[in-house]
C-alpha positions as CSV (number, residue, x, y, z in Angstrom):
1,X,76.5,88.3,100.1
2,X,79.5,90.1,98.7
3,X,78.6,93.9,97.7
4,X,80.0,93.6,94.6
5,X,77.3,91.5,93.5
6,X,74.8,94.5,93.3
7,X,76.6,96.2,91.0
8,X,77.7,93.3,88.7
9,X,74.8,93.6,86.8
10,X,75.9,97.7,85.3
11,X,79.6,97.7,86.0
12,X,80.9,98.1,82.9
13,X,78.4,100.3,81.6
14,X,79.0,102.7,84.8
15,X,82.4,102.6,84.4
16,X,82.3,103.4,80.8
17,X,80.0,106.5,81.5
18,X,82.8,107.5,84.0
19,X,85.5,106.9,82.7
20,X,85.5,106.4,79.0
21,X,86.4,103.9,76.5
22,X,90.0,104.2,77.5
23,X,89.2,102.5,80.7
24,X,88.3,98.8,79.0
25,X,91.1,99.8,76.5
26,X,93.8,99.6,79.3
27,X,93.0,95.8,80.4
28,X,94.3,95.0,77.4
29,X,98.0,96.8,77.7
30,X,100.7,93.8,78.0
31,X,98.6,90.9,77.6
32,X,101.1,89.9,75.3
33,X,103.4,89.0,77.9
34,X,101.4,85.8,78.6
35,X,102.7,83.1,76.5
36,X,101.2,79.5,75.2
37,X,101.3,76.9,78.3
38,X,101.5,79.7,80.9
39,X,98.9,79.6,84.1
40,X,97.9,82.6,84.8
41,X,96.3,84.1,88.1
42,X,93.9,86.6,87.5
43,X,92.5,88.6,90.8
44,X,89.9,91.2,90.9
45,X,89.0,90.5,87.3
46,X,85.2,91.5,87.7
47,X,83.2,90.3,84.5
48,X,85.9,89.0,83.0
49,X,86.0,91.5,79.9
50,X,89.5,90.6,78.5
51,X,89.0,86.8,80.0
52,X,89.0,85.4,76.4
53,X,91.7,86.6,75.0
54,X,93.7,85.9,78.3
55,X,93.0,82.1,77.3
56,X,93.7,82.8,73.8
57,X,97.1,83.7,74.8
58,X,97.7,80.8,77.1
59,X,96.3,78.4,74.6
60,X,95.2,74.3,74.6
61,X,98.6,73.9,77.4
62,X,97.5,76.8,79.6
63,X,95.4,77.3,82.4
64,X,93.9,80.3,84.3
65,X,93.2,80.6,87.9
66,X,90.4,83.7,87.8
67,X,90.0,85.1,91.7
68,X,87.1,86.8,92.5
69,X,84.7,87.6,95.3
70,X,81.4,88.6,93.9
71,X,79.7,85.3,92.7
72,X,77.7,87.6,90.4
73,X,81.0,89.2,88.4
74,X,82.1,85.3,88.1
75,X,78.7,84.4,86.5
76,X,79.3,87.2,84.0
77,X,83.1,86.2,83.1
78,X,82.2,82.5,82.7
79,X,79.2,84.0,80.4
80,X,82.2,85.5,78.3
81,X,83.8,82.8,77.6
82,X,83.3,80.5,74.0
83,X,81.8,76.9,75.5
84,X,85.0,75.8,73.8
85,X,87.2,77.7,76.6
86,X,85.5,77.1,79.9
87,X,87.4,74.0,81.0
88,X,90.4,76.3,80.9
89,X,89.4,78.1,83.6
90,X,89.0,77.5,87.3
91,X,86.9,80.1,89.1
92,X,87.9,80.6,92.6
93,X,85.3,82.9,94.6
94,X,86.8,84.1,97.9
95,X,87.9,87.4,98.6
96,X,91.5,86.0,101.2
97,X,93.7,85.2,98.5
98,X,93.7,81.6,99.9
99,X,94.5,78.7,97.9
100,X,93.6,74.8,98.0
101,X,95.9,73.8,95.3
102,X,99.2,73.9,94.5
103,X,100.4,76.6,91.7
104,X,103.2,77.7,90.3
105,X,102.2,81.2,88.2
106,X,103.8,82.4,85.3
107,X,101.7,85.4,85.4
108,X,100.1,87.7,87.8
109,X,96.9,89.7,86.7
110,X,95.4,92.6,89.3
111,X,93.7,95.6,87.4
112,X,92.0,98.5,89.1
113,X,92.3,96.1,92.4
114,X,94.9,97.4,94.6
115,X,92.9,100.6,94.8
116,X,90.0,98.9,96.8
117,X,91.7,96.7,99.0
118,X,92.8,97.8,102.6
119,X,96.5,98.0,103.3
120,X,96.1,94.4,105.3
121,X,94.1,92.8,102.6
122,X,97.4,94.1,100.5
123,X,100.2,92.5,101.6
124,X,98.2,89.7,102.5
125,X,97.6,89.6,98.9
126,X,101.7,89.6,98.2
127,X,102.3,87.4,100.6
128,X,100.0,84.9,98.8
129,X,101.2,85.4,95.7
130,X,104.5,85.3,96.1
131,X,104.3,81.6,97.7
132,X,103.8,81.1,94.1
133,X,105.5,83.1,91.9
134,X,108.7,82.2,90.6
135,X,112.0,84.0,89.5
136,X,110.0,83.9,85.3
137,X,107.2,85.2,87.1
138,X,106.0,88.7,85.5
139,X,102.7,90.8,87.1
140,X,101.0,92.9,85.4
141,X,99.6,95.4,87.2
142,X,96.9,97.8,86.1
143,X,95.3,100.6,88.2
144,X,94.7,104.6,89.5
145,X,97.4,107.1,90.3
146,X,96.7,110.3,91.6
147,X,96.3,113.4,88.8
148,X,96.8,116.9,89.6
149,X,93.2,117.9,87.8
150,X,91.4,114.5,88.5
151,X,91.6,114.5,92.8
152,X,88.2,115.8,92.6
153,X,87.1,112.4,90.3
154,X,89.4,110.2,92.5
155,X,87.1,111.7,95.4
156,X,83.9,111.1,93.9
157,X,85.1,107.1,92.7
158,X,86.1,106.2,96.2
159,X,83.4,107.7,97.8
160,X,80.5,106.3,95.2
161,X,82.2,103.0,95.5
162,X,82.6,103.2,99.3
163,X,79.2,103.4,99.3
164,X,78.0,101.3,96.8
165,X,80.5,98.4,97.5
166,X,81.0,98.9,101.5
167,X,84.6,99.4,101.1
168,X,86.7,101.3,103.6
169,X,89.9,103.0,101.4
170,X,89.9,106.7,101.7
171,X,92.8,107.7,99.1
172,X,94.6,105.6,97.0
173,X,97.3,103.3,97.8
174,X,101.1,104.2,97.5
175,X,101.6,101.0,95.4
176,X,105.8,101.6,94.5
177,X,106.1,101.3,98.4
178,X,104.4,97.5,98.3
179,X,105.7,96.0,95.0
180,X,109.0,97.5,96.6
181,X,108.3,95.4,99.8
182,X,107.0,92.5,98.3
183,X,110.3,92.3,96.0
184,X,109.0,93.3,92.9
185,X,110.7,95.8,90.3
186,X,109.1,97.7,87.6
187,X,109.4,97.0,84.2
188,X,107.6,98.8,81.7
189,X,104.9,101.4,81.9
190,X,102.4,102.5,79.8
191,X,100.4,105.4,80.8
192,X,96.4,106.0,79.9
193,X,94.2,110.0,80.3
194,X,97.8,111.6,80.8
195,X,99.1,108.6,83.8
196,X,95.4,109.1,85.5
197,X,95.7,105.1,85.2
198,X,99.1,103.4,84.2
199,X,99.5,100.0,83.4
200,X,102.6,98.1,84.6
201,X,104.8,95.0,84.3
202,X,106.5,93.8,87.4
203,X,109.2,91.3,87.6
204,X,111.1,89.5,90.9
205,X,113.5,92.2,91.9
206,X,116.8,90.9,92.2
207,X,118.2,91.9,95.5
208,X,121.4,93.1,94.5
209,X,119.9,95.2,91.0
210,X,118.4,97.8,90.5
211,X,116.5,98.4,87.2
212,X,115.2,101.2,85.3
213,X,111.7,102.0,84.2
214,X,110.9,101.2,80.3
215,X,108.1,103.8,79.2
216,X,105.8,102.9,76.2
217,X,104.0,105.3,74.7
């Protein structure tokens, strides 16, 4: 059983506790770069909080494909969900990043995922996704940075959910270094508690341009 599934049940109310309101707030940044018709991959999406508007975006022509490896955090996203919505959705439960069908994505969705997964499970991630991306795809990428004020809170989160979820990061991961890799360049930013989480749009990186970074406040 996936060790996720223990703590489906209080997630979000933990994490509120945590973290604050500010934390669900940020799931929202950039949605609106999903437009009617697009299919969208969600991974990592937990219970599914922003799941409805996600298909609200994509509308009647859309489709999301929503990754996840807890079967209990997939129970509580399809719960979201208006009857009316569900057969817009295909739930996926498997934590490889494997896929039976065929997709093309318009857009990538991974928030507060990257900083659980091992540097294998990573690129392996990447490697997947990029199988299927195309040169319209856009990722939006939402997650921790390190804080000068909040290492001791960064400590405590890995180490709670080390225990609590089994899984075997230490620190955070140097993210620029894989989008760079994976051939991805940064977009826009939009920064949350000061840049203690920032969320991102990433778009194919042309290999002979280099962009700059768009801030948002």
């Amino acid at each position: 059983m996936n060790s996720y599934n223990y703590i489906a049940p209080f997630y979000d109310t933990l994490a509120t506790l945590v973290l604050g309101h500010k934390f669900h707030e940020s799931k929202w940044a950039f949605l609106d770069i999903i437009q009617p018709g697009a299919t969208v991959l969600v991974v990592g999406g937990g219970t599914g909080a922003n799941l409805p508007e996600i298909l609200n975006r994509c509308g009647k022509e859309g489709k999301v494909i929503y990754m996840e490896a807890s079967e209990k955090m997939i129970d509580k996203a399809f719960q979201s969900i208006p009857q009316d919505l569900k057969n817009r959705v295909e739930f996926i439960c498997r934590a490889d990043f494997k896929f039976q069908e065929k997709y093309n994505f318009d857009v990538i969705v991974t928030q507060f995922l990257l900083d659980v997964l091992t540097d294998k499970a990573i690129k392996e991630l990447f490697k997947e996704v990029n199988k299927r991306a195309t040169p319209n795809s856009k990722w939006l990428f939402l997650d921790f940075f390190p804080l000068k004020g909040k290492s001791f809170l960064i400590w405590v989160m890995i180490t709670s959910f080390g225990v609590l979820t089994k899984h075997p990061r230490k620190e955070l991961p140097d993210y620029r270094v894989f989008f760079a890799k994976g051939g991805w360049k940064e977009a826009k930013v939009r920064f949350f508690e000061n840049g203690f989480y920032q969320a991102k749009v990433y778009l194919p990186a042309p290999k002979d341009i280099k962009s700059d970074t768009i801030s948002l406040k």
